[in-house]
N, CA, C and O atoms as a Tripos MOL2 file, in Angstrom:
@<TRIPOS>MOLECULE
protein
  296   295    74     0     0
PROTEIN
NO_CHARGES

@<TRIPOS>ATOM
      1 N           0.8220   -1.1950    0.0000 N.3       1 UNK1
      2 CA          0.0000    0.0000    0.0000 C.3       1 UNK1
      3 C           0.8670    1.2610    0.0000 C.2       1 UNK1
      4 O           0.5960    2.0870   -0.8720 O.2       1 UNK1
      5 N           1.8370    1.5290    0.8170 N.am      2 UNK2
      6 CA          2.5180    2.3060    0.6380 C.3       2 UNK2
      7 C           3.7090    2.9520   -0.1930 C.2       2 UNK2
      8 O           4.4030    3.9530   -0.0170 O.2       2 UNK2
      9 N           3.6450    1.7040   -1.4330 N.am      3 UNK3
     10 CA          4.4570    1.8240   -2.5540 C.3       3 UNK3
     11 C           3.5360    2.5580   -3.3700 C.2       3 UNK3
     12 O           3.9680    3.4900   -4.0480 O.2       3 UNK3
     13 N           2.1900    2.2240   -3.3920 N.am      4 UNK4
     14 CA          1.0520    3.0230   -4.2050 C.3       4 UNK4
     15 C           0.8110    4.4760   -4.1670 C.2       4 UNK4
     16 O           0.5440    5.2820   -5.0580 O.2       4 UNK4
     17 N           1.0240    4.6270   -2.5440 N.am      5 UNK5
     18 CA          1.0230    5.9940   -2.2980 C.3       5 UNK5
     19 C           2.1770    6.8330   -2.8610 C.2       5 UNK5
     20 O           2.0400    7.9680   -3.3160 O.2       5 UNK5
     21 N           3.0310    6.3280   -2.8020 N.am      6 UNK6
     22 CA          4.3770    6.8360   -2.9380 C.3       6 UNK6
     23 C           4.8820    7.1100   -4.6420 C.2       6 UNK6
     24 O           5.6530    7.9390   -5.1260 O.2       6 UNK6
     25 N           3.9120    5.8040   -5.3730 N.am      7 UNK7
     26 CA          3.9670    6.0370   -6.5960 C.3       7 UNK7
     27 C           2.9330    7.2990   -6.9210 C.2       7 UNK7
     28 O           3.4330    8.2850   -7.4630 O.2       7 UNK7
     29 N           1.6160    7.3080   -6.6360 N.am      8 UNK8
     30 CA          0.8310    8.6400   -6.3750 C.3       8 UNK8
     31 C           1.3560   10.0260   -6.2490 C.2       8 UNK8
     32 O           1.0390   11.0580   -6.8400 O.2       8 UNK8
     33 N           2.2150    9.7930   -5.3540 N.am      9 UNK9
     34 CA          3.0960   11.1420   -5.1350 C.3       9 UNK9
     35 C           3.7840   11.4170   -6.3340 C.2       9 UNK9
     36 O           3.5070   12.3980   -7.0240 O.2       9 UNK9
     37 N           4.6930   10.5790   -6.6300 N.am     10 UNK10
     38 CA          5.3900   10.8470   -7.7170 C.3      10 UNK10
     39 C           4.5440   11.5310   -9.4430 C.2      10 UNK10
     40 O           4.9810   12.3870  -10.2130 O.2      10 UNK10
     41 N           3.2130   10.6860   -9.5230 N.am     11 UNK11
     42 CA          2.3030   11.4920  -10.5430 C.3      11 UNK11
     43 C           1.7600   12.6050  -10.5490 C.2      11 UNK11
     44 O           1.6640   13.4540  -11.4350 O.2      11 UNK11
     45 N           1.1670   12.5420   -8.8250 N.am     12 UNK12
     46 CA          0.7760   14.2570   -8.8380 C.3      12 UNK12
     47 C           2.0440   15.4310   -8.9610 C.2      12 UNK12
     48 O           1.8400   16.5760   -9.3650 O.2      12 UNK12
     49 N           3.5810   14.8330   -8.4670 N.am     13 UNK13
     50 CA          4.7200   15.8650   -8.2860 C.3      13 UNK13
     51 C           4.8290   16.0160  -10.5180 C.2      13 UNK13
     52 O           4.8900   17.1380  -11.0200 O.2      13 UNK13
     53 N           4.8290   14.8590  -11.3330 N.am     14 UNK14
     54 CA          4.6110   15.2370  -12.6160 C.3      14 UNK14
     55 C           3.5760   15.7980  -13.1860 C.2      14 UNK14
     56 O           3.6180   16.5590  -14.1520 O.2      14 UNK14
     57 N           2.3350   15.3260  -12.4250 N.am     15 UNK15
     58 CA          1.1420   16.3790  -12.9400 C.3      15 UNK15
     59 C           1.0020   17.7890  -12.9510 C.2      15 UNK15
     60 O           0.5540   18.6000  -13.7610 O.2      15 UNK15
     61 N           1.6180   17.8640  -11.5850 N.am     16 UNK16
     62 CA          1.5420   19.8510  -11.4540 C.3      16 UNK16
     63 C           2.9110   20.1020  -12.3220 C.2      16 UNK16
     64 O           2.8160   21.1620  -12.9410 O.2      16 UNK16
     65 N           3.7610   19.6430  -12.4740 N.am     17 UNK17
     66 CA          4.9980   20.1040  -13.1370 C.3      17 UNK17
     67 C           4.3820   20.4210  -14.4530 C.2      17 UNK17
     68 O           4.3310   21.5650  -14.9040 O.2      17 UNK17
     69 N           3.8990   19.3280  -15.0730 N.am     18 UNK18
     70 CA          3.0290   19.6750  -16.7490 C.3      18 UNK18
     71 C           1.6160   20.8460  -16.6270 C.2      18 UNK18
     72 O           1.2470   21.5730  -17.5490 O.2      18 UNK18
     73 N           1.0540   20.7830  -15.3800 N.am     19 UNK19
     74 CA          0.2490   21.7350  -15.7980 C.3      19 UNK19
     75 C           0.7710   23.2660  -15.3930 C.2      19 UNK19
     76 O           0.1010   24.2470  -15.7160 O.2      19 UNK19
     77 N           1.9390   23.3800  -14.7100 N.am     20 UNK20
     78 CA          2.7020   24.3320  -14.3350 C.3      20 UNK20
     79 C           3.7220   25.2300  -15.8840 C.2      20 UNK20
     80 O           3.9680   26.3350  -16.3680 O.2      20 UNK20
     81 N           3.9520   23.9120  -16.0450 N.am     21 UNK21
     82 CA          4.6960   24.4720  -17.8490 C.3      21 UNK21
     83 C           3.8140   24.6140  -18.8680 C.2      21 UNK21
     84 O           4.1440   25.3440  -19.8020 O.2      21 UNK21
     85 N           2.8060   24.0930  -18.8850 N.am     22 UNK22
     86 CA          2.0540   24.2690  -19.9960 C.3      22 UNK22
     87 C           1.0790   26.1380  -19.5000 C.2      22 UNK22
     88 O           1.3750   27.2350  -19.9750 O.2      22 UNK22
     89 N           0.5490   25.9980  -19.0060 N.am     23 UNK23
     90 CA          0.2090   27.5620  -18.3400 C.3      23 UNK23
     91 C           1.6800   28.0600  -18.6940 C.2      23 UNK23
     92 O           1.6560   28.2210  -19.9140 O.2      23 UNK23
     93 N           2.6850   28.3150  -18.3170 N.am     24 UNK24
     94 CA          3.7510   28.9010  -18.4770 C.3      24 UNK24
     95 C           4.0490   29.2030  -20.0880 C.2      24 UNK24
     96 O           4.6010   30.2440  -20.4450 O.2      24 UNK24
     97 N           3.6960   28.3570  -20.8500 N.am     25 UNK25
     98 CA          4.3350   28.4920  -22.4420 C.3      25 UNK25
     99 C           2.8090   29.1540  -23.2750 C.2      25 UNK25
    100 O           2.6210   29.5370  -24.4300 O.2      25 UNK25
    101 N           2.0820   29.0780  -22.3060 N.am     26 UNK26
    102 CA          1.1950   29.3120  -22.8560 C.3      26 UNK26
    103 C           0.9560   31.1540  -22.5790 C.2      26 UNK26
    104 O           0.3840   31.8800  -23.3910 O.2      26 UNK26
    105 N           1.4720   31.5640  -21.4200 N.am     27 UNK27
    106 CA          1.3770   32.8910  -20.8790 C.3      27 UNK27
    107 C           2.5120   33.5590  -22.0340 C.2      27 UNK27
    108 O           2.5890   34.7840  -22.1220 O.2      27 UNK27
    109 N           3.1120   32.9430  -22.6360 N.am     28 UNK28
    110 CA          4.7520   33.3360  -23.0320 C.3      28 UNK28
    111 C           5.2620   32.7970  -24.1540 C.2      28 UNK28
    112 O           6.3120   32.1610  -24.0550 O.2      28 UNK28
    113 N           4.7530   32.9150  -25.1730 N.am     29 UNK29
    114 CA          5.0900   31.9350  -26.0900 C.3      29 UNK29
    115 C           6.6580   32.0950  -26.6820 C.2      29 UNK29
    116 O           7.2660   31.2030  -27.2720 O.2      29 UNK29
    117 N           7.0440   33.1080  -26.4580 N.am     30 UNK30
    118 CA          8.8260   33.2590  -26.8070 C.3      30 UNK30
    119 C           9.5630   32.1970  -26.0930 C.2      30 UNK30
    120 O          10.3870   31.5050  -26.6910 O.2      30 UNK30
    121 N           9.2920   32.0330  -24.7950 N.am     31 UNK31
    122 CA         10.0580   31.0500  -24.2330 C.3      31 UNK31
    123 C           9.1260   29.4730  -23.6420 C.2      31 UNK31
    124 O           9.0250   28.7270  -22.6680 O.2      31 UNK31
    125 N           8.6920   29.6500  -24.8070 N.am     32 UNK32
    126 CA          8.1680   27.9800  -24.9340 C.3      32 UNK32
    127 C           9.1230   27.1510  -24.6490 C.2      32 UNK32
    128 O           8.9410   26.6690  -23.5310 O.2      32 UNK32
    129 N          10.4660   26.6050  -25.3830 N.am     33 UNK33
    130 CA         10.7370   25.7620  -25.6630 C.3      33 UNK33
    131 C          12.0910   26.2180  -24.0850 C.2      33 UNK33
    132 O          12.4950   25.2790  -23.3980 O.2      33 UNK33
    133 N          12.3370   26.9570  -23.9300 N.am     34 UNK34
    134 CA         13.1390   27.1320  -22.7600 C.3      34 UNK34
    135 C          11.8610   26.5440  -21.4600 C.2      34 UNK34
    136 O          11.9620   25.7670  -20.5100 O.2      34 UNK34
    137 N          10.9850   27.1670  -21.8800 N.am     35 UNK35
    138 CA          9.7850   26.7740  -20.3970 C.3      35 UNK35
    139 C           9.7360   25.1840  -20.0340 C.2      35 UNK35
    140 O           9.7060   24.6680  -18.9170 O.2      35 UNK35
    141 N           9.7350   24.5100  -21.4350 N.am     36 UNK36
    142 CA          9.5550   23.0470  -21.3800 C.3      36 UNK36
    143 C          10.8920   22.2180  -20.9390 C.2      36 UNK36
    144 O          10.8320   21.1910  -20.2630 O.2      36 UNK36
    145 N          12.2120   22.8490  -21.4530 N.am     37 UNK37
    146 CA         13.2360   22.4030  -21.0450 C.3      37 UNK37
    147 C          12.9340   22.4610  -19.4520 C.2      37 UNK37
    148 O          12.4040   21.6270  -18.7180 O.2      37 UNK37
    149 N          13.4980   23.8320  -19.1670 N.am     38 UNK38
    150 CA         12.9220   23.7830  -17.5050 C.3      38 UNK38
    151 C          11.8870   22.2600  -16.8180 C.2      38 UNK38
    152 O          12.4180   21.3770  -16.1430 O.2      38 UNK38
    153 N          10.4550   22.2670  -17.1730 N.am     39 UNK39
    154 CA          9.7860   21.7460  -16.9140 C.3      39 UNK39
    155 C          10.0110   20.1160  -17.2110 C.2      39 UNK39
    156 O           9.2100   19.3100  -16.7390 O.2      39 UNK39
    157 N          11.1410   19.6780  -18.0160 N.am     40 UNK40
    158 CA         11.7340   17.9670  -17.8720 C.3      40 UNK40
    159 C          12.6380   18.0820  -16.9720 C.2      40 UNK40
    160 O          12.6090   17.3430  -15.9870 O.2      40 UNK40
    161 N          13.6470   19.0610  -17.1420 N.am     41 UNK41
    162 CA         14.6310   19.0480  -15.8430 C.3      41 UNK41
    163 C          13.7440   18.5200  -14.1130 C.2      41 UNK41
    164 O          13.9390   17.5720  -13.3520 O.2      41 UNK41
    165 N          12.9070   19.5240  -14.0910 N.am     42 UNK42
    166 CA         11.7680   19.3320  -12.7760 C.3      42 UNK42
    167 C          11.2440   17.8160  -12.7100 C.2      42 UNK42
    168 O          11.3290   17.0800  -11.7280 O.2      42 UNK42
    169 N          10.5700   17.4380  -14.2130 N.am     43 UNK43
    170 CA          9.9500   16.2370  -13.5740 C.3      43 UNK43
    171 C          11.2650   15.3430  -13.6740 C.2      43 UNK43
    172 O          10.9880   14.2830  -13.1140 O.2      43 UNK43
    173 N          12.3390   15.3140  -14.0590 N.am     44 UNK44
    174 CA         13.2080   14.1220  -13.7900 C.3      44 UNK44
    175 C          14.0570   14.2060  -12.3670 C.2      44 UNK44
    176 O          14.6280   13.1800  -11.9980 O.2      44 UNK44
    177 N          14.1680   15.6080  -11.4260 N.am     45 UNK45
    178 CA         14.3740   16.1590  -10.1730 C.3      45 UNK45
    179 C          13.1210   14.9340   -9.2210 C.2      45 UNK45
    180 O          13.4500   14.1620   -8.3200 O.2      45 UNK45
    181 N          11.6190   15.1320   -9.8330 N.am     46 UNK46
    182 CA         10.8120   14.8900   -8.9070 C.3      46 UNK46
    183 C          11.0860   13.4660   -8.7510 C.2      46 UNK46
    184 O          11.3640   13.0140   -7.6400 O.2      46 UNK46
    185 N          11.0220   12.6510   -9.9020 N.am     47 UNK47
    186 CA         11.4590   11.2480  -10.3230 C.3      47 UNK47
    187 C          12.4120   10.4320   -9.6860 C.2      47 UNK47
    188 O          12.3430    9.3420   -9.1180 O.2      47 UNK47
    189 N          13.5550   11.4370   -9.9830 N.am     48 UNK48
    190 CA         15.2570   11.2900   -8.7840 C.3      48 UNK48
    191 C          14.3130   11.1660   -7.0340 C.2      48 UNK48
    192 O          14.2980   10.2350   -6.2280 O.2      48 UNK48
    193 N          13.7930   12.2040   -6.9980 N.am     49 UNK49
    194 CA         13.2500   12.7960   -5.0330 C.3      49 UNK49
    195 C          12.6920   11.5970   -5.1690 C.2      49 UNK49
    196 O          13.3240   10.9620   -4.3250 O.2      49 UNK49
    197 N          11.9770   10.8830   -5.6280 N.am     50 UNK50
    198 CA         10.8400    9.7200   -5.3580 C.3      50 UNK50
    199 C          11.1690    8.2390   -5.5480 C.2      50 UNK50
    200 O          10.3600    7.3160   -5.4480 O.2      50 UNK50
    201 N          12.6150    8.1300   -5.8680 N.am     51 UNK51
    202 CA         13.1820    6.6250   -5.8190 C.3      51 UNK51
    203 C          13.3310    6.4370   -4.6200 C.2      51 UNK51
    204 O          12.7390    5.5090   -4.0690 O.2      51 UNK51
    205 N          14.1940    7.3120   -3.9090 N.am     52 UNK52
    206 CA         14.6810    6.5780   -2.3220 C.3      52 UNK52
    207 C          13.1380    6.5300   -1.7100 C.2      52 UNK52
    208 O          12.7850    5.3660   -1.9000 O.2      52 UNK52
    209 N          12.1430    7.1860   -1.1180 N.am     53 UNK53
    210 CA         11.3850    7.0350   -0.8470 C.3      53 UNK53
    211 C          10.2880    5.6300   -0.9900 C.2      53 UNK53
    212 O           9.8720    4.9170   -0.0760 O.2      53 UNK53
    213 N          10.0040    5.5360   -2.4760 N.am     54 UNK54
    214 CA         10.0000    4.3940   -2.8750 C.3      54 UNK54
    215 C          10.5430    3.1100   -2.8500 C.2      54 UNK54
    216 O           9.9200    2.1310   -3.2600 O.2      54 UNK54
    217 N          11.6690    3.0620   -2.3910 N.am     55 UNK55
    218 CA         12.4690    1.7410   -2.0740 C.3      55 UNK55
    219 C          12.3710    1.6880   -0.8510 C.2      55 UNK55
    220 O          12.2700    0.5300   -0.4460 O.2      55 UNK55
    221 N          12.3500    2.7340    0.2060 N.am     56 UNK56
    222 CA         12.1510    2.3490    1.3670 C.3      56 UNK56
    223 C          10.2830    1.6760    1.4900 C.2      56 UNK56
    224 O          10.0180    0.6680    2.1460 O.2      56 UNK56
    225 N           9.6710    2.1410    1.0510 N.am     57 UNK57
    226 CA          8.3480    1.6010    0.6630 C.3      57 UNK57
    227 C           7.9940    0.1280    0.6280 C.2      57 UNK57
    228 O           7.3160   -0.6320    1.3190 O.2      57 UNK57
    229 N           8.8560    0.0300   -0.6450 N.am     58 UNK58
    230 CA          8.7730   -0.9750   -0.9390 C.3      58 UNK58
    231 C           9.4290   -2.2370    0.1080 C.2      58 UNK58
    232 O           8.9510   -3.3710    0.1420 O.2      58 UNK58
    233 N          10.6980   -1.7520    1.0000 N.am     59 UNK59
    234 CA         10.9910   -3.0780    1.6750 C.3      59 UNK59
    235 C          10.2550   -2.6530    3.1520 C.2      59 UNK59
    236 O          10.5750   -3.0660    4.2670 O.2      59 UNK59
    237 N           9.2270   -1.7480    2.8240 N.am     60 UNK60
    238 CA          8.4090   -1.6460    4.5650 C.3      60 UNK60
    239 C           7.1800   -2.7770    3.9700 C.2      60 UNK60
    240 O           6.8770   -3.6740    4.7560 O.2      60 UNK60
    241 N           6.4860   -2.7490    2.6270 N.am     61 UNK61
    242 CA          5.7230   -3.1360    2.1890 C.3      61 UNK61
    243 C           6.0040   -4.7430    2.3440 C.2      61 UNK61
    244 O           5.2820   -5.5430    2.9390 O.2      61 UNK61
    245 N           7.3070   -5.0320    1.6190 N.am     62 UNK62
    246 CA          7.8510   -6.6270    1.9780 C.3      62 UNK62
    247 C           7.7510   -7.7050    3.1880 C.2      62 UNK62
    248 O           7.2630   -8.8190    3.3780 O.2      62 UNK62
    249 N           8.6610   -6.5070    4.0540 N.am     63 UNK63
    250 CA          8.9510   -7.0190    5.5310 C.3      63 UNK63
    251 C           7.2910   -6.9670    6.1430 C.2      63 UNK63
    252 O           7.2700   -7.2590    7.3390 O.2      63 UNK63
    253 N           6.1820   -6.7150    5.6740 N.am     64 UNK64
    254 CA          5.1820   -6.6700    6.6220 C.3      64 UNK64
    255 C           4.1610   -7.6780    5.6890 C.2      64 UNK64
    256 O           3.0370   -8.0400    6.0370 O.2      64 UNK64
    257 N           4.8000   -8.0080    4.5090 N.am     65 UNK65
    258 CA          4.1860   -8.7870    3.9140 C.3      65 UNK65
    259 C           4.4840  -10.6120    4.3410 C.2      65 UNK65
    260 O           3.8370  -11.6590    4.3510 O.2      65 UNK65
    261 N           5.7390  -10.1890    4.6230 N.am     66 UNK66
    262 CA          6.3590  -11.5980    5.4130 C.3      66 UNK66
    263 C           6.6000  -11.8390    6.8590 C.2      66 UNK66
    264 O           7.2710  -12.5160    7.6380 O.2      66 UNK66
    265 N           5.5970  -10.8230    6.7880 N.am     67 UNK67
    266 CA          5.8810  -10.6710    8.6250 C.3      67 UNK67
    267 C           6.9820  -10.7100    9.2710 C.2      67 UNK67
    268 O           7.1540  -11.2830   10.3480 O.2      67 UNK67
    269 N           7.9360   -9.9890    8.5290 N.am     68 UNK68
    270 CA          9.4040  -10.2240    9.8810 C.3      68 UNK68
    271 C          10.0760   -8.8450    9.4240 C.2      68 UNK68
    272 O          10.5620   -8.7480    8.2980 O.2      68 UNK68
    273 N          10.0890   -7.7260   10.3820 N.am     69 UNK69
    274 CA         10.6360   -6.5450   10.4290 C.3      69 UNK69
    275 C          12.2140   -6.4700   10.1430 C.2      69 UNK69
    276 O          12.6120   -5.3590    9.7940 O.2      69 UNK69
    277 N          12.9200   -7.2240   10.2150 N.am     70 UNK70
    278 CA         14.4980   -7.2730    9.7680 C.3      70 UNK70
    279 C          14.3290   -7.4660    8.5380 C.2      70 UNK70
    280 O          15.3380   -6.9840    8.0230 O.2      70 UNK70
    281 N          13.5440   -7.9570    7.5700 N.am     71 UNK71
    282 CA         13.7380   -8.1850    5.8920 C.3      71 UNK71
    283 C          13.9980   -6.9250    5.3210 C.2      71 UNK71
    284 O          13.7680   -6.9700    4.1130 O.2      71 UNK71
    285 N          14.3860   -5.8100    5.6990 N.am     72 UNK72
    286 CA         14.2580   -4.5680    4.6120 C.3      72 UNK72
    287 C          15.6090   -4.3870    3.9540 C.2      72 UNK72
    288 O          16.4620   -4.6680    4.7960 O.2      72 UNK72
    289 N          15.9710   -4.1600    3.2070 N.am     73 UNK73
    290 CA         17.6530   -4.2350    2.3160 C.3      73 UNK73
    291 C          17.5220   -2.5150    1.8220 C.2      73 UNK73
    292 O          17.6370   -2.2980    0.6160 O.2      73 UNK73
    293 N          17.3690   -1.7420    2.4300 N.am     74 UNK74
    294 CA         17.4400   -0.2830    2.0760 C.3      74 UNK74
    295 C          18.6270   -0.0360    3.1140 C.2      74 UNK74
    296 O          19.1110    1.0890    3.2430 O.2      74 UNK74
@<TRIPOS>BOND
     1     1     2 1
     2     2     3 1
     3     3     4 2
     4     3     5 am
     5     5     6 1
     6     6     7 1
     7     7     8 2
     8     7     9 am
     9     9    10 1
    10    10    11 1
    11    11    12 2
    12    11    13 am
    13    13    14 1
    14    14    15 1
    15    15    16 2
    16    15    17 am
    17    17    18 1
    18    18    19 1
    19    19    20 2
    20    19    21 am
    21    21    22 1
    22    22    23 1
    23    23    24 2
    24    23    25 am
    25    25    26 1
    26    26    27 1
    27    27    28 2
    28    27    29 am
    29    29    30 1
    30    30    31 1
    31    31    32 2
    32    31    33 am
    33    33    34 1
    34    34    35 1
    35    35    36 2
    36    35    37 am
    37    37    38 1
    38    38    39 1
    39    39    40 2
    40    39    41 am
    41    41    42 1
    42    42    43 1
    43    43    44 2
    44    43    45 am
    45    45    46 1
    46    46    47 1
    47    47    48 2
    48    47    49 am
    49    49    50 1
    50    50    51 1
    51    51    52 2
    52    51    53 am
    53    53    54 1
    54    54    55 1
    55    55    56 2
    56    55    57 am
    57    57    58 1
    58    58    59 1
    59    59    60 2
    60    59    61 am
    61    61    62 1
    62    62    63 1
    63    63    64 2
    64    63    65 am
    65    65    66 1
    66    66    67 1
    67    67    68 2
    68    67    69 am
    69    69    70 1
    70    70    71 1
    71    71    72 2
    72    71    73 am
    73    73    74 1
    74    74    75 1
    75    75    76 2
    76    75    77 am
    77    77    78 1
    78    78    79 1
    79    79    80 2
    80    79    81 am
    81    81    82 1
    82    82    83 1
    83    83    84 2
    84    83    85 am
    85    85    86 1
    86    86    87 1
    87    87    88 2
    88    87    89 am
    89    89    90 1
    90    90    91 1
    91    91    92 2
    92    91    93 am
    93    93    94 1
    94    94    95 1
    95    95    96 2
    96    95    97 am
    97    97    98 1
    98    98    99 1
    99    99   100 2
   100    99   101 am
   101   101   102 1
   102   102   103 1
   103   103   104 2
   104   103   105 am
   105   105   106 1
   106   106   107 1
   107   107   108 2
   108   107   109 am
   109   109   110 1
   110   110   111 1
   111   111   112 2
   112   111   113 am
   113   113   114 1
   114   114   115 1
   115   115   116 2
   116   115   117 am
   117   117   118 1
   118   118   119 1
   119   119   120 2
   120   119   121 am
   121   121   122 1
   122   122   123 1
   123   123   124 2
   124   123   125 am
   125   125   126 1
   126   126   127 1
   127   127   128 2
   128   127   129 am
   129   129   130 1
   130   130   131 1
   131   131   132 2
   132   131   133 am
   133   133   134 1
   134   134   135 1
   135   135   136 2
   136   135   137 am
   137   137   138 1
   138   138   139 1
   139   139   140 2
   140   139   141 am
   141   141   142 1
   142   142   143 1
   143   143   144 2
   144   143   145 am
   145   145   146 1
   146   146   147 1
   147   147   148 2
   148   147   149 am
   149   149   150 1
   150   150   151 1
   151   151   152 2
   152   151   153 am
   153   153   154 1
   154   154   155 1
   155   155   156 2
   156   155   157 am
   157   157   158 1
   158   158   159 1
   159   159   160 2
   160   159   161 am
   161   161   162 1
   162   162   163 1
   163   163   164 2
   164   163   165 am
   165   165   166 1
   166   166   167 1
   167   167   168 2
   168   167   169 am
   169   169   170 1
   170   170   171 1
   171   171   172 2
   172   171   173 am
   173   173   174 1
   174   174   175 1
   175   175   176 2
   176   175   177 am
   177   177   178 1
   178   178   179 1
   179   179   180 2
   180   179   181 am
   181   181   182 1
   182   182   183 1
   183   183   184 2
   184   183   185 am
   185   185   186 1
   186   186   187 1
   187   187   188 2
   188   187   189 am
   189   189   190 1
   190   190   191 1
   191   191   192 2
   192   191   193 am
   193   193   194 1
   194   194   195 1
   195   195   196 2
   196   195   197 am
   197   197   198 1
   198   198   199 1
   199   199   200 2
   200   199   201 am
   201   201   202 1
   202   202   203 1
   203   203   204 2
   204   203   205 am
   205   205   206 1
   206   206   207 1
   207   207   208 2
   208   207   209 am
   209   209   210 1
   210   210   211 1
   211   211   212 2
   212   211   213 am
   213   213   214 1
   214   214   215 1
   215   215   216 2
   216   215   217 am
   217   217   218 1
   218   218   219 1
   219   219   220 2
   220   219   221 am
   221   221   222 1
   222   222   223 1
   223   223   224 2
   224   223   225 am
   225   225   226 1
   226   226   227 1
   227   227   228 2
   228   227   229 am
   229   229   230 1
   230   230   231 1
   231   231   232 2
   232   231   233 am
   233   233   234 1
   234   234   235 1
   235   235   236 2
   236   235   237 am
   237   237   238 1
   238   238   239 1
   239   239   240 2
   240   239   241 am
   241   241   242 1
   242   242   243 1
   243   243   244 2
   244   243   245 am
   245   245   246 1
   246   246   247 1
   247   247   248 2
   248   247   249 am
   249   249   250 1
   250   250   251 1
   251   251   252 2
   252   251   253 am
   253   253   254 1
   254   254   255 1
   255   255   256 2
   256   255   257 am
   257   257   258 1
   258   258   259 1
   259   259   260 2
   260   259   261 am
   261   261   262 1
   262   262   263 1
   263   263   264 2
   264   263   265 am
   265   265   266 1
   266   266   267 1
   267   267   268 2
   268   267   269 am
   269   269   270 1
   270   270   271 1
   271   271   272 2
   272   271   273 am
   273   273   274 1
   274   274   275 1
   275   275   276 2
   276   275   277 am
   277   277   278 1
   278   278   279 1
   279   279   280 2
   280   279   281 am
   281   281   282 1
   282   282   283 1
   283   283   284 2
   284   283   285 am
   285   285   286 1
   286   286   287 1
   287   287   288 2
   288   287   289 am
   289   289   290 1
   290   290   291 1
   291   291   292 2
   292   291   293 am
   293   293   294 1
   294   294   295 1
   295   295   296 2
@<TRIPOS>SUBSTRUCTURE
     1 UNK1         2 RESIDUE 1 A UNK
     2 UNK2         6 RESIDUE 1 A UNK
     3 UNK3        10 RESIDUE 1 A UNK
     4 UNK4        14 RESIDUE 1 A UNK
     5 UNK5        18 RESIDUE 1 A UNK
     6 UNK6        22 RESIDUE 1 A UNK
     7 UNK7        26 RESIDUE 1 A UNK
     8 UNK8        30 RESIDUE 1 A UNK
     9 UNK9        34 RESIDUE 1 A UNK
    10 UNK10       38 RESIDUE 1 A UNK
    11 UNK11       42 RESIDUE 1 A UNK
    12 UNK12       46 RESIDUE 1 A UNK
    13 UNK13       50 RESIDUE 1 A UNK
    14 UNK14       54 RESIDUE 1 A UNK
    15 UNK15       58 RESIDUE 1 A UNK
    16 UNK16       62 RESIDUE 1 A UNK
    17 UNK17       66 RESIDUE 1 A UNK
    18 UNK18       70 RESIDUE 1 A UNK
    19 UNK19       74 RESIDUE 1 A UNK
    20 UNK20       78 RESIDUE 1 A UNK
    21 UNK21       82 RESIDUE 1 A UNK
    22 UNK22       86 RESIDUE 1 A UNK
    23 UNK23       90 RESIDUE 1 A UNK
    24 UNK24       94 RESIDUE 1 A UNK
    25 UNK25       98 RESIDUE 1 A UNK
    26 UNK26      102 RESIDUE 1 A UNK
    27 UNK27      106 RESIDUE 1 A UNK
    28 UNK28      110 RESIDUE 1 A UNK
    29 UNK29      114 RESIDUE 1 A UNK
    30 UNK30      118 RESIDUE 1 A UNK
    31 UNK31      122 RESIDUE 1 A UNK
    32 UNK32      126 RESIDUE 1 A UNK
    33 UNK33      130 RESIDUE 1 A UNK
    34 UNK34      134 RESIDUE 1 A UNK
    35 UNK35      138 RESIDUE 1 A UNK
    36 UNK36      142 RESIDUE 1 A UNK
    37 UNK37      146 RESIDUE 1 A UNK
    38 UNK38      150 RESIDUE 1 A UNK
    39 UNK39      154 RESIDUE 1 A UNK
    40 UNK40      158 RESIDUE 1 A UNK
    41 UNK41      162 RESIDUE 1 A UNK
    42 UNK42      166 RESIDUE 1 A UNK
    43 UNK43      170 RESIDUE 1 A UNK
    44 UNK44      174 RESIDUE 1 A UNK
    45 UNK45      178 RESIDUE 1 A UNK
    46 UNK46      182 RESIDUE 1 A UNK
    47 UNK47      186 RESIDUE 1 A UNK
    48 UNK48      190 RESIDUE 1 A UNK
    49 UNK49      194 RESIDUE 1 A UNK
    50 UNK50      198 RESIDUE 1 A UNK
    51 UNK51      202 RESIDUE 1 A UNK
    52 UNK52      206 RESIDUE 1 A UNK
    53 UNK53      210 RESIDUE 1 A UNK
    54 UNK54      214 RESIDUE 1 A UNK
    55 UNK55      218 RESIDUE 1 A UNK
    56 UNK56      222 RESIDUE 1 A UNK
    57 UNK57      226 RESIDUE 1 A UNK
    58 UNK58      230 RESIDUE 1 A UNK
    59 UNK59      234 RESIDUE 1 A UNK
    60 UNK60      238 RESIDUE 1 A UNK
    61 UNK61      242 RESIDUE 1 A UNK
    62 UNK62      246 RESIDUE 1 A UNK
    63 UNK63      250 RESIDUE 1 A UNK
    64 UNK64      254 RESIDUE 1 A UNK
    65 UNK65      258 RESIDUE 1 A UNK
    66 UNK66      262 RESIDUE 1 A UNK
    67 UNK67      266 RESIDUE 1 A UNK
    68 UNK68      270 RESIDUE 1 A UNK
    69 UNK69      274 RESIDUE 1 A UNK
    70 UNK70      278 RESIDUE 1 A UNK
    71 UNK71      282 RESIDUE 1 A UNK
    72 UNK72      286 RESIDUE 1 A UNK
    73 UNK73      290 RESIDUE 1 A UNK
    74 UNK74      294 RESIDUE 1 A UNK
């Protein structure tokens, strides 16, 4: 469950990033293509922020799936 959430996070942190650049290129059309650069840099930042999180997730998700709190490899 908490890998789900965590993956969640990670879509809404790309969702507002795209609806953040798109409003942006759209206010500005000279720097469209600079706005969008910006705006992959961000979602691959958010992407990077949301692995460690996610792996810890994932071996809380494990270890409680096998019932034994020492299984986590993070």
């Amino acid at each position: 469950m908490r890998v789900l959430i965590e993956v969640l996070h990670i879509v809404a942190g790309l969702l507002a990033a795209v609806l953040i650049a798109s409003l942006a290129a759209w206010s500005y059309r000279r720097a469209t293509h600079d706005i969008w650069l910006v705006a992959y840099v961000a979602m691959v930042a958010v992407v990077a922020m949301g692995i460690g999180p996610l792996r810890r997730a994932y071996a809380e998700d494990r270890a409680r799936l096998h019932g034994n709190q020492e299984a986590r490899d993070d």
